[in-house]
Biopython code that builds the backbone (N, CA, C, O; Angstrom):
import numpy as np
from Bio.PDB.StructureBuilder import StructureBuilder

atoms = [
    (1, "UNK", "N", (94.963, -31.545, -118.212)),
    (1, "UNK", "CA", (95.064, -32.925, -117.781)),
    (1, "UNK", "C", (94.895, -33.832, -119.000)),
    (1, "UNK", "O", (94.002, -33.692, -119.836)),
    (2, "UNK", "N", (95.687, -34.622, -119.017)),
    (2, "UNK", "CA", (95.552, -35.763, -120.042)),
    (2, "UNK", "C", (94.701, -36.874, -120.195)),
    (2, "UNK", "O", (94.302, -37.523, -119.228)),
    (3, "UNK", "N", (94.465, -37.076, -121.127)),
    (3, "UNK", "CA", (92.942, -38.136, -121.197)),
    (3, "UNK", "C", (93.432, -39.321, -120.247)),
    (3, "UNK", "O", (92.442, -39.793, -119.690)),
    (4, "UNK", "N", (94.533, -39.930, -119.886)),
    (4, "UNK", "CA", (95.281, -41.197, -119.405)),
    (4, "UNK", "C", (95.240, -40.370, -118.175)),
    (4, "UNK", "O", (95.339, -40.983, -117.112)),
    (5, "UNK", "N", (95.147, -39.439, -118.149)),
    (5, "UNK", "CA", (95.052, -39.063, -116.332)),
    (5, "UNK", "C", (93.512, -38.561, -115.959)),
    (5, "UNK", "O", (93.063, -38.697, -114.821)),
    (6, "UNK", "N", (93.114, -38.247, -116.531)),
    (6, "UNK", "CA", (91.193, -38.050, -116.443)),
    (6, "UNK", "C", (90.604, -39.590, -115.988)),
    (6, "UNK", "O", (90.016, -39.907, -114.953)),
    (7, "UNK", "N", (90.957, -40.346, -117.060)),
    (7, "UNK", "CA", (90.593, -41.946, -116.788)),
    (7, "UNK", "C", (91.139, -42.545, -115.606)),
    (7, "UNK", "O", (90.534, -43.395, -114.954)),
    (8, "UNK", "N", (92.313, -42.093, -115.318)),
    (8, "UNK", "CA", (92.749, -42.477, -114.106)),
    (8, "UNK", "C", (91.830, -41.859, -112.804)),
    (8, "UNK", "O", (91.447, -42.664, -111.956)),
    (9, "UNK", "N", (91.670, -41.188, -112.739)),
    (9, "UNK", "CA", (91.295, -40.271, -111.558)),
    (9, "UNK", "C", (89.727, -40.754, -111.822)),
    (9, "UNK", "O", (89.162, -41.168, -110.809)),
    (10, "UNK", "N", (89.009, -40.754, -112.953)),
    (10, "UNK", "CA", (87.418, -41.492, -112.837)),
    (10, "UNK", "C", (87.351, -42.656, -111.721)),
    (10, "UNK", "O", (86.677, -42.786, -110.699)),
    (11, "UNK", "N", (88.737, -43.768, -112.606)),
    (11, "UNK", "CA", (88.629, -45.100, -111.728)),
    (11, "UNK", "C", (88.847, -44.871, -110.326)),
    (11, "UNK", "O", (88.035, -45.261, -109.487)),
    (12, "UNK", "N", (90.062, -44.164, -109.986)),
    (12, "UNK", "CA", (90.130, -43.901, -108.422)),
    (12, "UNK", "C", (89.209, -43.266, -107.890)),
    (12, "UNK", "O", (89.203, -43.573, -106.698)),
    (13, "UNK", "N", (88.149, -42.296, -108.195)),
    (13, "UNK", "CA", (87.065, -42.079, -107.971)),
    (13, "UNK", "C", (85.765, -42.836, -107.539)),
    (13, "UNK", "O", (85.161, -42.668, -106.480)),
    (14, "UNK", "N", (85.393, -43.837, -108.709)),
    (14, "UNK", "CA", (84.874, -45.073, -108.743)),
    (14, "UNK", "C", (85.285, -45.368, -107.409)),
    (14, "UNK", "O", (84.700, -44.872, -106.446)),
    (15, "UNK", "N", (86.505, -46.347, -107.257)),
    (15, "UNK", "CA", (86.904, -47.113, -106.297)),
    (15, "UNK", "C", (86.395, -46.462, -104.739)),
    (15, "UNK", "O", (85.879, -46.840, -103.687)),
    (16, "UNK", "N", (86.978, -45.101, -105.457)),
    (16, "UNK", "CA", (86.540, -44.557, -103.901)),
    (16, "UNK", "C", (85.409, -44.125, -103.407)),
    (16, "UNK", "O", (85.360, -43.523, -102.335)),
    (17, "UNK", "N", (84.061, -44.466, -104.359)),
    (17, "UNK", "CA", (82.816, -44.332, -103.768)),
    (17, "UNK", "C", (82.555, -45.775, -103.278)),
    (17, "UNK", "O", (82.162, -45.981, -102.129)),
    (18, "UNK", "N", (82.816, -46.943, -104.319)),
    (18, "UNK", "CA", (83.084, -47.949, -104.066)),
    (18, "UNK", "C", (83.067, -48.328, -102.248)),
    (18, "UNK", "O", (82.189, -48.703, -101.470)),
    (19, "UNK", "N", (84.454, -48.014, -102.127)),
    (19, "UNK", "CA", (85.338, -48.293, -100.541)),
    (19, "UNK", "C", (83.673, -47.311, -99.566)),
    (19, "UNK", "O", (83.220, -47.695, -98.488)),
    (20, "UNK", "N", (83.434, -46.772, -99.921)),
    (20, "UNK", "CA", (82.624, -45.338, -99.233)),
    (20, "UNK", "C", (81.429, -46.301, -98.411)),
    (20, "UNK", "O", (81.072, -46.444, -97.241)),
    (21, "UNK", "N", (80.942, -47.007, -100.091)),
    (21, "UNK", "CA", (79.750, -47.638, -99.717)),
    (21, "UNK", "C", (79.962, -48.952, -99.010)),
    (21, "UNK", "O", (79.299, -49.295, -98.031)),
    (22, "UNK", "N", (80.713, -49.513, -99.437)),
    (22, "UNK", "CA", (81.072, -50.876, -98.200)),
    (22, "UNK", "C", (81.344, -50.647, -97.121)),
    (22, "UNK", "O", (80.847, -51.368, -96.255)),
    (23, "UNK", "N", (82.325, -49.451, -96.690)),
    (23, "UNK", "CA", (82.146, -48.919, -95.348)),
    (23, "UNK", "C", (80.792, -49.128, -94.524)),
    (23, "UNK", "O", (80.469, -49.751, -93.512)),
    (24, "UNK", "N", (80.087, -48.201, -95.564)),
    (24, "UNK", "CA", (78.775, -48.299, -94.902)),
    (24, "UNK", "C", (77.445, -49.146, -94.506)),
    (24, "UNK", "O", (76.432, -49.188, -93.807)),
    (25, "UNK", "N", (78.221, -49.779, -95.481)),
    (25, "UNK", "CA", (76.928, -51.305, -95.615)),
    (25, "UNK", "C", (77.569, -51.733, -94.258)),
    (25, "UNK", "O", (76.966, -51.383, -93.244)),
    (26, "UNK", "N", (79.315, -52.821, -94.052)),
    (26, "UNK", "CA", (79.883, -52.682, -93.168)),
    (26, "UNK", "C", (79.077, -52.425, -91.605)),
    (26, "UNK", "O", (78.663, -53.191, -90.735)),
    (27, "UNK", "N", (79.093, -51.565, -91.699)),
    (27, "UNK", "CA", (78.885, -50.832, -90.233)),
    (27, "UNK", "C", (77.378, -51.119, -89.937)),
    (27, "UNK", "O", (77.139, -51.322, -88.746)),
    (28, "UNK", "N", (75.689, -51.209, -91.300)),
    (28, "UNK", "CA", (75.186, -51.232, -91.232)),
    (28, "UNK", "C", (74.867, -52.364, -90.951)),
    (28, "UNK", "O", (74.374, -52.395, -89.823)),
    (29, "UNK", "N", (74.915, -53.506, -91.523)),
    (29, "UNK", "CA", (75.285, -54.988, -91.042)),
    (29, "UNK", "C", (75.380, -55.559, -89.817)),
    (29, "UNK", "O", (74.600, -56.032, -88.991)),
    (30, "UNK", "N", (76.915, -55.333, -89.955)),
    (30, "UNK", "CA", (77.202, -55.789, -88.371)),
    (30, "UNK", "C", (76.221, -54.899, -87.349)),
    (30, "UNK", "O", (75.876, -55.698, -86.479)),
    (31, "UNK", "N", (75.583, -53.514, -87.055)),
    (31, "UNK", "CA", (74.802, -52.768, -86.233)),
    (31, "UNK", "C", (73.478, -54.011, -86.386)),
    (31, "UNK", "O", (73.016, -54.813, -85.574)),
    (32, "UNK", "N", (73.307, -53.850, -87.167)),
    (32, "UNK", "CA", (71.846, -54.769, -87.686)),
    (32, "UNK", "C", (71.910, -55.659, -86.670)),
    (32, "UNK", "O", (71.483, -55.514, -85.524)),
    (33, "UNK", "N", (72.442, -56.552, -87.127)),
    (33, "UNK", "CA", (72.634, -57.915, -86.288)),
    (33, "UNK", "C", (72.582, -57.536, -84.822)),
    (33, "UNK", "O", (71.707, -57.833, -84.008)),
    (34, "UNK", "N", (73.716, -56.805, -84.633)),
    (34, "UNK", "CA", (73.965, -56.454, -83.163)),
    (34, "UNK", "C", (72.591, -56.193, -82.064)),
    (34, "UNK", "O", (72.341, -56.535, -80.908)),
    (35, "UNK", "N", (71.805, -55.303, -83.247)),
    (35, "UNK", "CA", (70.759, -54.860, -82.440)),
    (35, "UNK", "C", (69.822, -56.043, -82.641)),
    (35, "UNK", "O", (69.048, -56.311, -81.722)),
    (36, "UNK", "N", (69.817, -56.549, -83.407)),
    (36, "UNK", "CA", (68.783, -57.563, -83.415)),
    (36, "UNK", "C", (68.607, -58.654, -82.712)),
    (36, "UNK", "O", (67.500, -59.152, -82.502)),
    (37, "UNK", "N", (70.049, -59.253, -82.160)),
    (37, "UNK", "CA", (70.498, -60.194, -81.333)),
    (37, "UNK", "C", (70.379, -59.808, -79.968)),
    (37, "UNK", "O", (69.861, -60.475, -79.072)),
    (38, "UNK", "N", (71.074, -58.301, -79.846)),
    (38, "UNK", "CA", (71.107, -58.483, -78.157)),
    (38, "UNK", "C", (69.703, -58.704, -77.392)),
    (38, "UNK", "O", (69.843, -58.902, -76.185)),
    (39, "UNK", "N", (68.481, -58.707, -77.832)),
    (39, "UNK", "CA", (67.534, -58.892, -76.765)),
    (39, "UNK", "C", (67.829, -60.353, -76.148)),
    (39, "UNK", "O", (67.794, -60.639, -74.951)),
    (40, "UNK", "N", (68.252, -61.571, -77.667)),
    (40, "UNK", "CA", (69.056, -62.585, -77.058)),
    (40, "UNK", "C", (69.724, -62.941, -76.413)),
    (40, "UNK", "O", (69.448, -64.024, -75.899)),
    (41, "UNK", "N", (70.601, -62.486, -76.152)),
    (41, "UNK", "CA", (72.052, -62.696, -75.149)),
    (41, "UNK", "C", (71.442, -62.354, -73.779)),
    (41, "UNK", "O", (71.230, -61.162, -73.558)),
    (42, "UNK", "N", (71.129, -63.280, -72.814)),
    (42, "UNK", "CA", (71.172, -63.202, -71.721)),
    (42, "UNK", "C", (71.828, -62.674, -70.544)),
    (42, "UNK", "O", (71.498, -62.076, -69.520)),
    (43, "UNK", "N", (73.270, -63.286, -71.275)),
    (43, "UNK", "CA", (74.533, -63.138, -70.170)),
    (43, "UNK", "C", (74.650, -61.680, -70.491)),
    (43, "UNK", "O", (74.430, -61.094, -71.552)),
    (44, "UNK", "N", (75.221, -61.035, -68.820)),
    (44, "UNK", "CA", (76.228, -59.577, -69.678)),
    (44, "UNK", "C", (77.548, -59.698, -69.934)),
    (44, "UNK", "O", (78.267, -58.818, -70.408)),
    (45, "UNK", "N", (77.901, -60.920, -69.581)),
    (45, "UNK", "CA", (79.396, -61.141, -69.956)),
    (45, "UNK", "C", (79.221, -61.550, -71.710)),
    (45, "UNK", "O", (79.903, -61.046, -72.602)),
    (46, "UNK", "N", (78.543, -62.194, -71.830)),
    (46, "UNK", "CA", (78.764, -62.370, -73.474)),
    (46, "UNK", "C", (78.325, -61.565, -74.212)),
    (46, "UNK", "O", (78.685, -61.546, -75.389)),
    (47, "UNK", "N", (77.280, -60.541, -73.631)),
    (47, "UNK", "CA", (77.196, -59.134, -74.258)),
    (47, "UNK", "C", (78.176, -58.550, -74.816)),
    (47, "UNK", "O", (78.380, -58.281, -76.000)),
    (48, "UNK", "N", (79.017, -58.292, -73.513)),
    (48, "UNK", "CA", (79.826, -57.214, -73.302)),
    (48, "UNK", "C", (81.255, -57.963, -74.697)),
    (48, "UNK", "O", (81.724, -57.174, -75.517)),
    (49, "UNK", "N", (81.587, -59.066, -74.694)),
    (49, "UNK", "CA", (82.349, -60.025, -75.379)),
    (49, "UNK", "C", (81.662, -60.098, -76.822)),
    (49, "UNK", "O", (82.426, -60.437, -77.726)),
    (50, "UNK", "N", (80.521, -59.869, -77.124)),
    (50, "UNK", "CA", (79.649, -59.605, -78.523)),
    (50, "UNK", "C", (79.614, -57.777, -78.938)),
    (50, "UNK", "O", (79.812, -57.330, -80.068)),
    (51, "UNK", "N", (79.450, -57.335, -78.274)),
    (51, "UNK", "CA", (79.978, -55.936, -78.265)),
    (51, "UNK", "C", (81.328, -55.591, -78.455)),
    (51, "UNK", "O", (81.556, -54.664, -79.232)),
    (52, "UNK", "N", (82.421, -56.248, -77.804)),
    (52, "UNK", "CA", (83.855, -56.027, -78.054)),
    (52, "UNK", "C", (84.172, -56.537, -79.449)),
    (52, "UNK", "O", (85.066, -55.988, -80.094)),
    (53, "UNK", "N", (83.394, -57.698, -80.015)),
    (53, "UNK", "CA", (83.596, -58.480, -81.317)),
    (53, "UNK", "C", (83.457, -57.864, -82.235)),
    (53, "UNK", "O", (84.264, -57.834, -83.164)),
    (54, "UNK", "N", (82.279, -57.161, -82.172)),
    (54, "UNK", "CA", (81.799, -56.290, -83.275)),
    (54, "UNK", "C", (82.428, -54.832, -83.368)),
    (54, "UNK", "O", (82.304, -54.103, -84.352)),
    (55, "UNK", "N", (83.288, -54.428, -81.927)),
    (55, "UNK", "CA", (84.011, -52.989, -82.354)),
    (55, "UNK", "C", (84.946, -53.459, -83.485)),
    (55, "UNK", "O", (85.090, -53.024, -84.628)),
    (56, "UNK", "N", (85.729, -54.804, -82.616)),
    (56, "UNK", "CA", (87.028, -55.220, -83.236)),
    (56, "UNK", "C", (86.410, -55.043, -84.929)),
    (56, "UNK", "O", (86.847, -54.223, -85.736)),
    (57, "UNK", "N", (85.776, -55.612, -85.077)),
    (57, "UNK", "CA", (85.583, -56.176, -86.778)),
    (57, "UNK", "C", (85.264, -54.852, -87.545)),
    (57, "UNK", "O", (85.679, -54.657, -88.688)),
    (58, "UNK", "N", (84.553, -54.014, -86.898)),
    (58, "UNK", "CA", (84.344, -52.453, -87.718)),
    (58, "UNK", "C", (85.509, -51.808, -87.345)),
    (58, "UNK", "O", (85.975, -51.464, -88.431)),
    (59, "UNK", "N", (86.350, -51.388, -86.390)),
    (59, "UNK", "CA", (87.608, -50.575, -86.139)),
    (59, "UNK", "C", (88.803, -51.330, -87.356)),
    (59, "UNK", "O", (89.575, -50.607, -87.986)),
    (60, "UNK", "N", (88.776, -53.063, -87.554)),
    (60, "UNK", "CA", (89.414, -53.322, -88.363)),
    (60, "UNK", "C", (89.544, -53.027, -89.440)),
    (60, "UNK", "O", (90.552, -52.609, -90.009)),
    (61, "UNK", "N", (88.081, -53.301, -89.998)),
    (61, "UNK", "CA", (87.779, -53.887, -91.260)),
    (61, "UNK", "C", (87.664, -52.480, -91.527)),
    (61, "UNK", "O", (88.184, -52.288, -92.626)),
    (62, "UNK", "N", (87.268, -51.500, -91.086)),
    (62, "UNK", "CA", (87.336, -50.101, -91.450)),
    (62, "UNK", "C", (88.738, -49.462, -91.808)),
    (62, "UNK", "O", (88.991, -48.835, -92.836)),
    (63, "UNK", "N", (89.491, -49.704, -90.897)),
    (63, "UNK", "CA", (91.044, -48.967, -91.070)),
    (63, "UNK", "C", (91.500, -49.909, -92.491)),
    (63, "UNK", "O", (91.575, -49.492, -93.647)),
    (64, "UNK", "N", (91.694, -50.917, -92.125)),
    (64, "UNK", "CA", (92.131, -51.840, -93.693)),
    (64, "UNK", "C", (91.269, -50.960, -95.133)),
    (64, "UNK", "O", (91.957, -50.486, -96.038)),
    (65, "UNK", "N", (90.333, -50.893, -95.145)),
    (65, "UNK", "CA", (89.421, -50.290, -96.422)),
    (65, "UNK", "C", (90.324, -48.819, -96.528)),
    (65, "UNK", "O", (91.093, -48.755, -97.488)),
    (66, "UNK", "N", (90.276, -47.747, -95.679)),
    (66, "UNK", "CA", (90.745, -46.423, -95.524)),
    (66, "UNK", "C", (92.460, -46.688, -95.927)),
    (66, "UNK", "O", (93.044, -45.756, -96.480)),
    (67, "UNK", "N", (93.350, -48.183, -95.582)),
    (67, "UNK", "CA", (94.605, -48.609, -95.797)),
    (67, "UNK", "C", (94.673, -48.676, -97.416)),
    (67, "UNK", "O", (95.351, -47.949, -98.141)),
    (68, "UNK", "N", (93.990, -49.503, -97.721)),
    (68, "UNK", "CA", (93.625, -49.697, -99.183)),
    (68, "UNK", "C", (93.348, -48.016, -99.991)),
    (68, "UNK", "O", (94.075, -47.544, -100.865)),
    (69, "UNK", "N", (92.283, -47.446, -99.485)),
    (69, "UNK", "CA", (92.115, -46.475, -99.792)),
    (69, "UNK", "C", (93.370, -45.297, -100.167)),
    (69, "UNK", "O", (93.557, -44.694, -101.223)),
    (70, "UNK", "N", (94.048, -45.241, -99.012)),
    (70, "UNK", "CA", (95.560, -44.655, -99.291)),
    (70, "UNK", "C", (96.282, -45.274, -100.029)),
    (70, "UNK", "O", (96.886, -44.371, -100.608)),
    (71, "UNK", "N", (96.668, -46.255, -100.441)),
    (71, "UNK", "CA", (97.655, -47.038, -101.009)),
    (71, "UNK", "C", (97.310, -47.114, -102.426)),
    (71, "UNK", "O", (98.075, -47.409, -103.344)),
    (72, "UNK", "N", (95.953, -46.788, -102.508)),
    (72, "UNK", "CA", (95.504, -46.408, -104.162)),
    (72, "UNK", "C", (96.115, -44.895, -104.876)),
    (72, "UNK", "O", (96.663, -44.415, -105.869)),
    (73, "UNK", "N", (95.502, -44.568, -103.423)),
    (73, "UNK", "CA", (95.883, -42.834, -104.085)),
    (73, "UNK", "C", (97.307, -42.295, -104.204)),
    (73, "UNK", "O", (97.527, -41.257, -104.829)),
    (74, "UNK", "N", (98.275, -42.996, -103.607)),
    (74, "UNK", "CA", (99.659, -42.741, -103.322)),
    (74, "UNK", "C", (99.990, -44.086, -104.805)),
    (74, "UNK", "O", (101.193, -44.240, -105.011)),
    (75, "UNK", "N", (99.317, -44.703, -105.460)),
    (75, "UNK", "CA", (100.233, -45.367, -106.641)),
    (75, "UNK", "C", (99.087, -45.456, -107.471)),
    (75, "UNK", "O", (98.839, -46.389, -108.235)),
    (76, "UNK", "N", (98.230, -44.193, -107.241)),
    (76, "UNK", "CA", (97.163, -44.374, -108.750)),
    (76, "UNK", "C", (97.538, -44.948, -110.085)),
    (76, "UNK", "O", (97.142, -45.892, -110.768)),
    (77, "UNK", "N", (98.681, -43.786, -110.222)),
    (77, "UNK", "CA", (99.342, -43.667, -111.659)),
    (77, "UNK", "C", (99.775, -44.980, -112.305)),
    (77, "UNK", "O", (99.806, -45.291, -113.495)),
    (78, "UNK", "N", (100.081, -45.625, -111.280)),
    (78, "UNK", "CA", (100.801, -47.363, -111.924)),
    (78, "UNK", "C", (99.518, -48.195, -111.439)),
    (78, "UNK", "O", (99.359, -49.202, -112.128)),
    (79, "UNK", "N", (98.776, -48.066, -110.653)),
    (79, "UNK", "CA", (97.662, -49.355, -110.340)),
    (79, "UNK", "C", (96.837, -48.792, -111.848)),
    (79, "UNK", "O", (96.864, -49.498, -112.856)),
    (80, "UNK", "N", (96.323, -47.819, -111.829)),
    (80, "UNK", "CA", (95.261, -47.630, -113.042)),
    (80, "UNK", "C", (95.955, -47.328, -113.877)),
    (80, "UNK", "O", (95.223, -47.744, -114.775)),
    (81, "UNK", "N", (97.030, -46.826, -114.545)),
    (81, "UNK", "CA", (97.799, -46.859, -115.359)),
    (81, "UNK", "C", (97.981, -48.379, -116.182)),
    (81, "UNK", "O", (98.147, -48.421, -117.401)),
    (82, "UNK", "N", (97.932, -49.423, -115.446)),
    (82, "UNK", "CA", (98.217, -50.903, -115.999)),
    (82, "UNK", "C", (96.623, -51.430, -116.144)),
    (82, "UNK", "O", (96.325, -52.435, -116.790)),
    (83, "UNK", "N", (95.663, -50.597, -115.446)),
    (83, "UNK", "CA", (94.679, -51.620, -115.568)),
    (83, "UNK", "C", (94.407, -50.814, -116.952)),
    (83, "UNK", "O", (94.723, -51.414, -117.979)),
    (84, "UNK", "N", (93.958, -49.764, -117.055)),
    (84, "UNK", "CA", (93.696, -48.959, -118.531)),
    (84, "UNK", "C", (94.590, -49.605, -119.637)),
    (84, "UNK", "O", (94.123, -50.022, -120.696)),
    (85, "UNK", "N", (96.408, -49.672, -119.181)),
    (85, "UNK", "CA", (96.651, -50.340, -120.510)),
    (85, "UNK", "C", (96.417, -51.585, -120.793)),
    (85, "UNK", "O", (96.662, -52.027, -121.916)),
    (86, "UNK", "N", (95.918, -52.323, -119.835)),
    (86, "UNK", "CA", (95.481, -53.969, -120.338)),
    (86, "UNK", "C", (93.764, -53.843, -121.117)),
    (86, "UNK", "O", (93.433, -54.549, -122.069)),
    (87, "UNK", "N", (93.055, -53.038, -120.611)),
    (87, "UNK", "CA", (91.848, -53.077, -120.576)),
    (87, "UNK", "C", (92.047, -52.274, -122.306)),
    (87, "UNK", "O", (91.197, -52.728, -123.072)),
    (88, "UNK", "N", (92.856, -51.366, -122.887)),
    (88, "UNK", "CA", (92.519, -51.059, -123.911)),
    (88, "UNK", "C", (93.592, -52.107, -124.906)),
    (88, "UNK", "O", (93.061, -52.585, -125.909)),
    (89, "UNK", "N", (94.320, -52.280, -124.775)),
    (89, "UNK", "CA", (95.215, -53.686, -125.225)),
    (89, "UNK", "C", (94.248, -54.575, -125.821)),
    (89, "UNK", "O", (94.188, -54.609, -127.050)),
    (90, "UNK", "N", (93.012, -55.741, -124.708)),
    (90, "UNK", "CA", (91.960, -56.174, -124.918)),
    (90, "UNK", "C", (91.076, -55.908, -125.807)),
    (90, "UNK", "O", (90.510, -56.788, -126.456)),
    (91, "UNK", "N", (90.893, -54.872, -125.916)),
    (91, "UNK", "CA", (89.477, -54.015, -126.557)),
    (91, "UNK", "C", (90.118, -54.203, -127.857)),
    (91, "UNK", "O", (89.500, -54.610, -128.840)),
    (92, "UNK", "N", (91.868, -53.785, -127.858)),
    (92, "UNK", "CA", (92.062, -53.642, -129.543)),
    (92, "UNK", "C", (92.595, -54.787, -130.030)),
    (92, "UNK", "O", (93.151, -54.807, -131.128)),
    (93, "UNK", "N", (92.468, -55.955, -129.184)),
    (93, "UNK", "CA", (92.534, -57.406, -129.837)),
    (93, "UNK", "C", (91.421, -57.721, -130.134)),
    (93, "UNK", "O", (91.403, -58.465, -131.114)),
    (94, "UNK", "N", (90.212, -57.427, -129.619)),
    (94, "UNK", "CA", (89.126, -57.981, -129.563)),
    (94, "UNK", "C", (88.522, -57.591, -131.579)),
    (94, "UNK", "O", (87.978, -58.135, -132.540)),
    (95, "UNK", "N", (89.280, -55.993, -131.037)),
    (95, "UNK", "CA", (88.415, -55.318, -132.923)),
    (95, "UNK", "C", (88.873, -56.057, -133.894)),
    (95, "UNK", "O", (88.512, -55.847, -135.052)),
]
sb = StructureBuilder()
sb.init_structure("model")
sb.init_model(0)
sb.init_chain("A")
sb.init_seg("    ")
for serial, (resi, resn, name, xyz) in enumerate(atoms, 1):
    if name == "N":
        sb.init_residue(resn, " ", resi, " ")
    sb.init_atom(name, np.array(xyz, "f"), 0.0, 1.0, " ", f" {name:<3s}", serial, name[0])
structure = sb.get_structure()
């Protein structure tokens, strides 16, 4: 494997612990709240409507991250490919 493909695969790596952990914060968050609120909510209709809110936003916001997630790995080579050559471009203007 080539050093330009080692570096590549670090960053997509990165990214993808990255995506891993926002997932999880994500889910931890919105649960947080959820549980913390419902002793609040009186109604069971706005329960049930605060419960549906919060699937929506984790079923979303989850598939979009896992969307992203694929769309990295299917054009690694040109997404980190351009960020490596700008990022060392930089470095050797900078010297």
């Amino acid at each position: 494997m080539s050093d330009m493909q080692q570096r590549i695969e670090a960053l997509y790596r990165s990214d993808l612990r990255g995506c891993l952990l926002l997932i999880v914060c994500l889910w931890a968050t919105i649960l947080f709240v959820l549980v913390m609120t419902w002793p609040y909510i009186p109604n069971m209709g706005i329960r049930a409507v605060v419960a549906a809110a919060a699937t929506a936003v984790l079923v979303f916001n989850t598939a979009a991250i896992l969307a992203m997630v694929k769309h990295y790995k299917e054009d690694k080579d040109f997404i980190y490919g351009l960020d490596i050559k700008n990022a060392d471009a930089f470095r050797n203007r900078k010297s």
